[in-house]
C-alpha positions, 0 to 999 in steps of 0.5 A, spaced: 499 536 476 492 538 475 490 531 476 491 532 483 487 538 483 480 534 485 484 531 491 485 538 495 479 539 500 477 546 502 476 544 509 474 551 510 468 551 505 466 544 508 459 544 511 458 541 519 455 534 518 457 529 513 461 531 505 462 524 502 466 524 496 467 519 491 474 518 487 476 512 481 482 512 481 486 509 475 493 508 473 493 517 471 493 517 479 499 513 480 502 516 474 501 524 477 502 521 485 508 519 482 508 512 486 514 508 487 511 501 488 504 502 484 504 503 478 497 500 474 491 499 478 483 500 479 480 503 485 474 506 487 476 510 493 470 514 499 472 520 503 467 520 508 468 527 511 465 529 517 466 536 520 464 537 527 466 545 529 474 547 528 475 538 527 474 534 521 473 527 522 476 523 514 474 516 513 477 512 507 474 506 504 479 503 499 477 498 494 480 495 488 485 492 484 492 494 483 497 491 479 503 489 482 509 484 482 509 476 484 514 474 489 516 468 486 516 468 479 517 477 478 511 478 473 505 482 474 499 480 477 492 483 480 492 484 487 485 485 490 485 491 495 481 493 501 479 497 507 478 503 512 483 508 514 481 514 519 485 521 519 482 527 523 485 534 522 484 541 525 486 549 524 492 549 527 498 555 525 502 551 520 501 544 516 504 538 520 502 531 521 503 527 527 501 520 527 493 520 525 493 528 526 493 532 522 494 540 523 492 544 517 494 552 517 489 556 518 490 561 512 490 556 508 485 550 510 487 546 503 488 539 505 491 534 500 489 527 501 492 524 494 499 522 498 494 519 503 489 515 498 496 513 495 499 511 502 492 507 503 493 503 497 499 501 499 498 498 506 492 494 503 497 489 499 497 483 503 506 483 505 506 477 500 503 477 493 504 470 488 499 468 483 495 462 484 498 456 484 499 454 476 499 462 474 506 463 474 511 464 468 513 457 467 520 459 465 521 462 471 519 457 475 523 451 472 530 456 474 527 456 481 526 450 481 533 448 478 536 453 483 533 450 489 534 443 488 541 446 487 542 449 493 538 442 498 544 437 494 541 431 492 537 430 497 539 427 502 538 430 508 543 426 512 549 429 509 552 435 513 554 440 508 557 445 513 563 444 519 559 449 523 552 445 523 556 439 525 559 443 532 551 445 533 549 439 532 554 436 537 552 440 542 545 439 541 546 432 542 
């Protein structure tokens, strides 16, 4: 766990102005934020802090490449990653977070932002990730391939296969 130890931020000890901190993250941060969808990756993170009295201002700059599953033929494939998130926290009495506030407690003035870079990563993989046309695992695709041509019939966009879809056509017309 104490891989996550350089993510903790003493907020307490920040200085008013701008702190910038640089993270590399590889596949032991995945590892140690025990993450569910990414488990391999390359990104460089900054941590933009800017203090102003009792209220920080974080921004994230996220960029790299993680590995993650193709949609359609289930190997793993490199996805580019990138963008920007902001965060702000203040001194509060007890630790919450509700939406892009986060309250940190006073006594303590420890924010742990690896479950956040961790989530950021995450929102910047595209919803859908398929390799480039012709990289997918050639195997596996010719059993889509067969399940497809399985599922449409021969081919013949005429027939109805179902009952039910006659009646609606029927009321279509």
């Amino acid at each position: 766990m104490s891989k996550l130890e350089q993510f903790k931020l003493d907020l307490r000890g920040m200085a008013e102005g701008d702190t910038v901190i640089r993270y590399d993250l590889d596949d032991g941060f995945f590892e140690a934020v025990n993450a569910p969808a990414v488990r391999h990756g390359h990104v460089a993170e900054t941590v933009t802090v800017h203090r102003a009295d009792e209220v920080f201002s974080l921004d994230f700059h996220t960029e790299g490449v993680v590995t993650v599953q193709c949609d359609r033929c289930l190997d793993d494939m490199d996805q580019p990653i990138a963008g920007d998130y902001h965060l702000v926290a203040k001194f509060g009495e007890d630790y919450s977070e509700d939406d892009d506030l986060i309250t940190v407690a006073e006594n303590e003035g420890i924010l742990d932002v690896s479950w956040f870079i961790y989530q950021f990563i995450e929102l910047a993989i595209p919803l859908r990730h398929v390799h480039a046309p012709g990289k997918c695992n050639p195997a596996m695709m010719k059993v889509l391939e067969e399940h497809s041509a399985a599922r449409s019939g021969d081919g013949d966009s005429g027939d109805v296969v179902d009952d039910r879809w006659a009646a609606l056509l029927k009321l279509k017309k």
